[in-house]
C-alpha positions as CSV (number, residue, x, y, z in Angstrom):
1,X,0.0,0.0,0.0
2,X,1.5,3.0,-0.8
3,X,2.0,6.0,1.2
4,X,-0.8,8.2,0.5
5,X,-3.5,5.4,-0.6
6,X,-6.5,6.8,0.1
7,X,-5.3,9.8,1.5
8,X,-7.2,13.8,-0.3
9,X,-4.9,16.0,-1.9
10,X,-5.5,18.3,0.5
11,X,-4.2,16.2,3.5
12,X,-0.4,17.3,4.0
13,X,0.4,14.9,6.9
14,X,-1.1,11.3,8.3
15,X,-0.9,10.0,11.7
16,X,-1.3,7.1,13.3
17,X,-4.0,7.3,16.4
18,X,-3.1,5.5,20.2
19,X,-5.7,5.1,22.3
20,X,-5.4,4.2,25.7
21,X,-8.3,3.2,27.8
22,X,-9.9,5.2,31.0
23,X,-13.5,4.8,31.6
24,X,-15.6,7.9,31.3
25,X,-11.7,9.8,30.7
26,X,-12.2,8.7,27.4
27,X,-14.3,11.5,26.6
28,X,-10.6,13.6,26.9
29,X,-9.8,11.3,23.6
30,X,-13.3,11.7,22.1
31,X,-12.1,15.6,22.3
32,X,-8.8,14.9,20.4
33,X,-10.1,12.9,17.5
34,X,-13.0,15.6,17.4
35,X,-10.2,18.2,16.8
36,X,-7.7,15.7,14.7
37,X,-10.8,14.8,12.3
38,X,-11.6,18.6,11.9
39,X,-8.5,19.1,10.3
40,X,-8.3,19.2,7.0
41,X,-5.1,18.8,6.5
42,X,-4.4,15.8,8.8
43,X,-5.2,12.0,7.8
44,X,-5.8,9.9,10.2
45,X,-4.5,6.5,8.8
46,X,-5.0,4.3,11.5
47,X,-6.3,3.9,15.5
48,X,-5.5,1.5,17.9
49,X,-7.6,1.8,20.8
50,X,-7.8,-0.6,24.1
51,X,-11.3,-0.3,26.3
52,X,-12.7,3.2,26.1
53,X,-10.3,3.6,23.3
54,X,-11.7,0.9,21.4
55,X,-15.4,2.6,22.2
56,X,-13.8,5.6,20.6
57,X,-12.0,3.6,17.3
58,X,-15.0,1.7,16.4
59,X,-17.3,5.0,16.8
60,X,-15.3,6.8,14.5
61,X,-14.8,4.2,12.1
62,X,-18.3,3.9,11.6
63,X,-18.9,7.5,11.2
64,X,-16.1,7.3,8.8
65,X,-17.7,4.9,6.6
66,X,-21.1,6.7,6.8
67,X,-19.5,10.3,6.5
68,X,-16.1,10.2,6.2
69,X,-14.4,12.8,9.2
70,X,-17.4,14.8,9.8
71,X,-19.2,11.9,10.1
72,X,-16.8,10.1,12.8
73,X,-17.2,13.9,14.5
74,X,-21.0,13.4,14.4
75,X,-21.1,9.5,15.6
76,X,-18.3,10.1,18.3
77,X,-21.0,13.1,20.1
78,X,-23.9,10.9,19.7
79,X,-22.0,7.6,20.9
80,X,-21.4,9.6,24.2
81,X,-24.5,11.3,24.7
82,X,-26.0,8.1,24.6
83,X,-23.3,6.8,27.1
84,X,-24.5,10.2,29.8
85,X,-27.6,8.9,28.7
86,X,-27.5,5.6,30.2
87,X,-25.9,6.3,33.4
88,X,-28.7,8.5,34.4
89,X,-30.3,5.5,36.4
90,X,-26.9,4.4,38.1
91,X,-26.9,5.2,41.8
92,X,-23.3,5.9,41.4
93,X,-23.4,10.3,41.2
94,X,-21.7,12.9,43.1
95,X,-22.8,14.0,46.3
96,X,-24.5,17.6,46.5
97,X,-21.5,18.9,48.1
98,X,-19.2,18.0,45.6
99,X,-21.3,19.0,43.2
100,X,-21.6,22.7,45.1
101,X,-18.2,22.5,44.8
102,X,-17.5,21.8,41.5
103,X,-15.8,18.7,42.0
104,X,-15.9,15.5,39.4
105,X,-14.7,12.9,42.2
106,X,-17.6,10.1,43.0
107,X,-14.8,9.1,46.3
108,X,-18.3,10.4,48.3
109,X,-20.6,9.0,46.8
110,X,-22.3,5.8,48.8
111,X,-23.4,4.2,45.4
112,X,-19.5,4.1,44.2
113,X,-18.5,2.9,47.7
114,X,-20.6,0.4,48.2
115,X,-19.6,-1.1,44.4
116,X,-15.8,-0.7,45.0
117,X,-16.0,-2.7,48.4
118,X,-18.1,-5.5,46.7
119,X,-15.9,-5.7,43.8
120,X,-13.3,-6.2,46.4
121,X,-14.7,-8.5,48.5
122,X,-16.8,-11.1,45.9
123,X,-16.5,-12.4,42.3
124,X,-18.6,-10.9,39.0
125,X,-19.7,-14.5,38.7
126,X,-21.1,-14.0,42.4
127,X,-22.7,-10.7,42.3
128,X,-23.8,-10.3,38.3
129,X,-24.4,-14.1,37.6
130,X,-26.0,-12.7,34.3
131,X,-23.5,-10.5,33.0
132,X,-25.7,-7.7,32.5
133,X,-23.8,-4.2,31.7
134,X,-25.6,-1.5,30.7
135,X,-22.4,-0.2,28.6
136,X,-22.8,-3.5,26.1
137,X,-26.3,-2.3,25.7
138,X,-25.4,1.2,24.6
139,X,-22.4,-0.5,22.1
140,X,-24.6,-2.6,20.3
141,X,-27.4,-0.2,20.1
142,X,-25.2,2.6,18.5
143,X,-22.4,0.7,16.8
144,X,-22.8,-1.0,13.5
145,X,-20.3,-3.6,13.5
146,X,-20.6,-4.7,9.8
147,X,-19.9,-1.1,9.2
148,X,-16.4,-1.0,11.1
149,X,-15.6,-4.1,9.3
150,X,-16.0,-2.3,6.2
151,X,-14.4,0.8,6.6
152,X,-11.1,1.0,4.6
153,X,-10.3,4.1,4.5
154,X,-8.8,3.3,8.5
155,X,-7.1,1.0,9.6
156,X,-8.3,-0.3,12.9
157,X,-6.8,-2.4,15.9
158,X,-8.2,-3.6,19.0
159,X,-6.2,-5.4,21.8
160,X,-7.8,-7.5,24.5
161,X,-5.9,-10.0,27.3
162,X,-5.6,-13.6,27.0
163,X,-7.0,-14.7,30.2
164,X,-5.2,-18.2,30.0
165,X,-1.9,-17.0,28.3
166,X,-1.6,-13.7,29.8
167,X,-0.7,-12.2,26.1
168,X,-2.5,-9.3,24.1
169,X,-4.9,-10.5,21.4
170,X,-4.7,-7.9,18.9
171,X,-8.2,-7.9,16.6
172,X,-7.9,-5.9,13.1
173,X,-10.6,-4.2,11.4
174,X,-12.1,-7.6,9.8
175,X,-12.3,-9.3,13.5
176,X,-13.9,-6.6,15.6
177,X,-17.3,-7.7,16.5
178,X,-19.1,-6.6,20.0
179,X,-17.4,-9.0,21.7
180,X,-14.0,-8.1,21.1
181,X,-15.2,-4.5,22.1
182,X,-16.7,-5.1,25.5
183,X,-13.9,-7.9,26.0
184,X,-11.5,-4.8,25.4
185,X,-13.0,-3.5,28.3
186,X,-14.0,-6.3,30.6
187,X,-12.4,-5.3,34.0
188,X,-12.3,-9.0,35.8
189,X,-13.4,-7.1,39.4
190,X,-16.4,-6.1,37.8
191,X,-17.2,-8.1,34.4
192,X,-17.4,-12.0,33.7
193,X,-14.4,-12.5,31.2
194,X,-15.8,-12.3,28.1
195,X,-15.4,-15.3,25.5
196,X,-14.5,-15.3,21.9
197,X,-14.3,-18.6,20.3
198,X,-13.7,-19.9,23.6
199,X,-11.2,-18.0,24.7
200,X,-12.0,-15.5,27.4
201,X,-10.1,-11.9,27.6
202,X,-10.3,-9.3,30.2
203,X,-9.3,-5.8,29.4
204,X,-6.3,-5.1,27.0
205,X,-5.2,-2.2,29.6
206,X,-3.2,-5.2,31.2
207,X,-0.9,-6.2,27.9
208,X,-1.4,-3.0,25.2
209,X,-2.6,0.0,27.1
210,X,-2.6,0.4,23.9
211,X,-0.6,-2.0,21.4
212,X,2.0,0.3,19.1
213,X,3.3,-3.0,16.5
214,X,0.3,-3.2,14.0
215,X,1.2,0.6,13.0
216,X,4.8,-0.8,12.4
217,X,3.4,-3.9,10.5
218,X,0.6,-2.2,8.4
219,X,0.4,1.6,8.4
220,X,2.1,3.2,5.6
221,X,2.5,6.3,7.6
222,X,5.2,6.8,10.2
223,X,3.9,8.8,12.9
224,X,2.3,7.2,16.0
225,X,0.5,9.8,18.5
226,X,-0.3,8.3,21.7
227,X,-3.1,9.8,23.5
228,X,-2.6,9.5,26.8
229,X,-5.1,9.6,29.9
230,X,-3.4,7.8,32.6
231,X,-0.8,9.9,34.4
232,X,2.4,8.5,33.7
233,X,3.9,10.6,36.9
234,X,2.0,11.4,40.1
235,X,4.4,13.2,42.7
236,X,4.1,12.3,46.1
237,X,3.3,9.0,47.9
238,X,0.0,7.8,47.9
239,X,-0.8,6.9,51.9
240,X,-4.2,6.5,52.1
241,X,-5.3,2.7,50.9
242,X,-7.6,4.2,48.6
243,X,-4.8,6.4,46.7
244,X,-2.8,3.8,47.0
245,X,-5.2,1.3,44.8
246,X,-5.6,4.3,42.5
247,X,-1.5,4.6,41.7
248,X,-1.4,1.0,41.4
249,X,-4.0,0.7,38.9
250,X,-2.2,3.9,37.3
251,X,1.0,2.1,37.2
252,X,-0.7,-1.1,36.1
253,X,-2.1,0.3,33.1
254,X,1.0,2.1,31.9
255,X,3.2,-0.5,32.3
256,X,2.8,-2.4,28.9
257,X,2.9,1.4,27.2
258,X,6.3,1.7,28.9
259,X,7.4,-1.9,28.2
260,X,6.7,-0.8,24.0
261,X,8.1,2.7,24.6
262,X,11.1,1.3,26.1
263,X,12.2,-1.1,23.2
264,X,11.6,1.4,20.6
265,X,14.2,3.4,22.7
266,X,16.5,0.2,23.1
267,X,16.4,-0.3,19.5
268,X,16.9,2.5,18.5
269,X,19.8,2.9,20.5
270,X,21.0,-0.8,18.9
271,X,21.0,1.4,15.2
272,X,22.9,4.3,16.7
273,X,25.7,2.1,17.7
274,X,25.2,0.3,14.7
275,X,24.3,-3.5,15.8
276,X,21.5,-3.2,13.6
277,X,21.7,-2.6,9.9
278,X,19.3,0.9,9.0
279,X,18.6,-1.6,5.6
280,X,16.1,-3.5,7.8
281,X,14.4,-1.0,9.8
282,X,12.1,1.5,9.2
283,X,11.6,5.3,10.7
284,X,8.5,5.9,13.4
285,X,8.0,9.3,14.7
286,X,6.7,9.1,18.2
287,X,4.9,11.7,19.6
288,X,1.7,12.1,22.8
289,X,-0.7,14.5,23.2
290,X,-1.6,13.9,27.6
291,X,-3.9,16.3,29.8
292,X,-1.0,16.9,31.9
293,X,-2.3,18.8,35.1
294,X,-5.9,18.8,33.8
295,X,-5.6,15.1,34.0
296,X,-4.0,14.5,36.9
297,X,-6.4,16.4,38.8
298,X,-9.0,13.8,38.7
299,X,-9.1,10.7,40.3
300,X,-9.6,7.4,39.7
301,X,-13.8,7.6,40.9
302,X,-14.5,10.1,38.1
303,X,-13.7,7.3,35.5
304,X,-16.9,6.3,36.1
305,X,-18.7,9.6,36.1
306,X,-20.9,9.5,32.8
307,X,-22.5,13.1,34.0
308,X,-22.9,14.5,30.4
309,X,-21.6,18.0,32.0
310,X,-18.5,16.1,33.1
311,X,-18.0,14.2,29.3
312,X,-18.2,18.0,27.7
313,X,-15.6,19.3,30.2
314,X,-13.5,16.3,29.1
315,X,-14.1,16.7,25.5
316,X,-13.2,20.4,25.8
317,X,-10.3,19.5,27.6
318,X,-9.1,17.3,25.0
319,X,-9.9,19.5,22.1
320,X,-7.9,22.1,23.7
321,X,-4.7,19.8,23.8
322,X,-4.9,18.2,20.9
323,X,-5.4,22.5,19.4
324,X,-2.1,23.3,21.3
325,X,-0.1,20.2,20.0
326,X,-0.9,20.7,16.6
327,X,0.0,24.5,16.6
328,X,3.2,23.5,17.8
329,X,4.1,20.2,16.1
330,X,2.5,19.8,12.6
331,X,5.3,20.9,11.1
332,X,7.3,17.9,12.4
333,X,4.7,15.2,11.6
334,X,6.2,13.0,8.9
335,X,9.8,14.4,9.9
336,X,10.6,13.7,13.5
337,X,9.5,12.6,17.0
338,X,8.1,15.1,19.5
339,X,8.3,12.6,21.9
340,X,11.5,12.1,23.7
341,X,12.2,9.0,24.8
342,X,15.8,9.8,25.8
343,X,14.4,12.5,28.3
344,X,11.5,9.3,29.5
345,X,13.5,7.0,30.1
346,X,16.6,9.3,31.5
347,X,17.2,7.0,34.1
348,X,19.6,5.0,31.3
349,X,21.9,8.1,31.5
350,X,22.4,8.7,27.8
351,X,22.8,11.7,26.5
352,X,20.2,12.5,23.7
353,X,21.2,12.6,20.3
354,X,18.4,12.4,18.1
355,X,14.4,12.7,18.3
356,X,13.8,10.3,15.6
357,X,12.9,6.7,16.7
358,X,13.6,3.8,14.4
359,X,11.8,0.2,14.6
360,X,12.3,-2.7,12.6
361,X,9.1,-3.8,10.6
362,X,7.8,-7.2,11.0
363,X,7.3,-7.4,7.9
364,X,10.7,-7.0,6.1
């Protein structure tokens, strides 16, 4: 496929698309494709999203296959309005004072505390025998899967966790059913794993928070963007046991992401000190648009806050990052990393030397 198969005249520059997952945080990436899909300049080539960022892939594939980027725009708003929607019922809301006080935590909130001890204390297969989750509900009433499987003009990974192996399933574009989508997302306190041909998978935030290789295999372009929404530094020490289970499941989550981030770096290195031919390997810009304090402001409770006034302020938030980052980067899409993986991972002690990350393709 060559570089700029299916891509306008008018689009200058194509990305890849990252996605990690987050819960209701996910409306922060709903913001950033909102803003990446209004430019006309930009192509998306591919996403790979994991749990809410596979909500957000599939969404915007379909709307891309109805109505190409102002269609993904549409179908992304109406996929979480109908999310707010559904969580109108849940007894899991803010208190009165934290709404008074303009805080998005649910930490107070007897509905979430009551869930978070029982998810603690007794198995899914205990409390929800029947596996009902309103979420699936939503998904298959708003998705239309033969749609996603038919949309070419992206390409389109999901990642889920092997229960038995332990290993990332990755699902392309031809695979992705409803299944594979709420298995994405299937958090084992609170979901039966869900089975696919047998196999069951719980959420791919454990092995690909969210997987980086298919854009290496597949994608002709060579610019990944990570959009991140779990802090990958909180200062301090957590004390209380409920910040603690918060950083741990921060950690948790971001540990795969750091595993891939960390080879690319390696190898990289390996082709600097020439152990690895540059014949074989191709180039991948690496770059991340995060929330940075905005995001690290909210804790782990608001994930599951699907108040719609709480989705717009993420949306807004993520709009408004994704605005700066492209102001100040598009000129280097397609000719070197914004992300510095040298500064990362400083605890190696090299000195930087170059922004430009290079990965060998599986392919050859």
């Amino acid at each position: 496929m060559s570089k700029d198969e299916g891509r306008a005249a008018r689009h200058e520059k194509s990305v890849n698309l990252a996605l990690q997952g987050g819960g209701s945080h996910g409306a922060f990436t709903w913001g950033v494709l909102d803003r990446m899909f209004e430019a006309d300049n930009l192509w998306i080539e591919a996403i790979s999203g994991t749990s809410a960022g596979a909500m957000n892939a599939v969404v915007a594939a379909q709307g891309m296959y109805d109505g190409g980027a102002e269609g993904a725009r549409d179908a992304l708003e109406t996929f979480w309005r109908a999310v707010s929607r559904a969580g109108q019922a849940s007894p899991i809301k803010r208190t009165p004072l934290d709404v008074l006080f303009g805080s998005w935590s649910l930490d107070n909130s007897p509905g979430y505390a009551m869930m978070d001890l029982m998810s603690r204390m007794a198995s899914p297969y205990d409390l929800n025998p029947l596996g009902l989750n309103p979420l699936r509900d939503v998904v298959e009433e708003y998705i239309d899967f033969a749609k996603v499987q038919h949309c070419t003009d992206l390409g389109l990974y999901v990642s889920a966790t092997n229960v038995e192996t332990g290993r990332a399933r990755v699902f392309h574009r031809e695979e992705i059913t409803l299944d594979v989508v709420m298995a994405s997302a299937c958090l084992p306190s609170l979901f039966k794993a869900v089975e696919i041909d047998g196999v069951p998978y719980w959420d791919g935030g454990y092995m690909g928070n969210p997987v980086l290789f298919p854009f290496i295999d597949h994608s002709p372009s060579s610019d990944i963007v990570i959009v991140q929404i779990n802090p990958l530094e909180r200062p301090g020490t957590p004390k209380t046991a409920r910040d603690i289970q918060n950083r741990l499941g921060e950690i948790t989550f971001n540990a795969s992401l750091f595993r891939d981030l960390r080879t690319i770096d390696l190898i990289h290195r390996l082709i600097e000190d020439g152990a690895l031919s540059d014949q074989d390997y191709r180039v991948m810009n690496m770059h991340m648009i995060d929330g940075c304090d905005d995001m690290l402001a909210l804790d782990a409770s608001s994930k599951v806050n699907s108040e719609w006034a709480f989705l717009e302020h993420l949306r807004d938030l993520g709009r408004e990052h994704a605005t700066r980052w492209l102001t100040a980067n598009f000129d280097k899409i397609e000719q070197e990393s914004t992300l510095d993986l040298r500064d990362l991972f400083g605890e190696f002690g090299a000195p930087h030397r170059t922004n430009t990350v290079e990965l060998k393709s599986r392919n050859g």
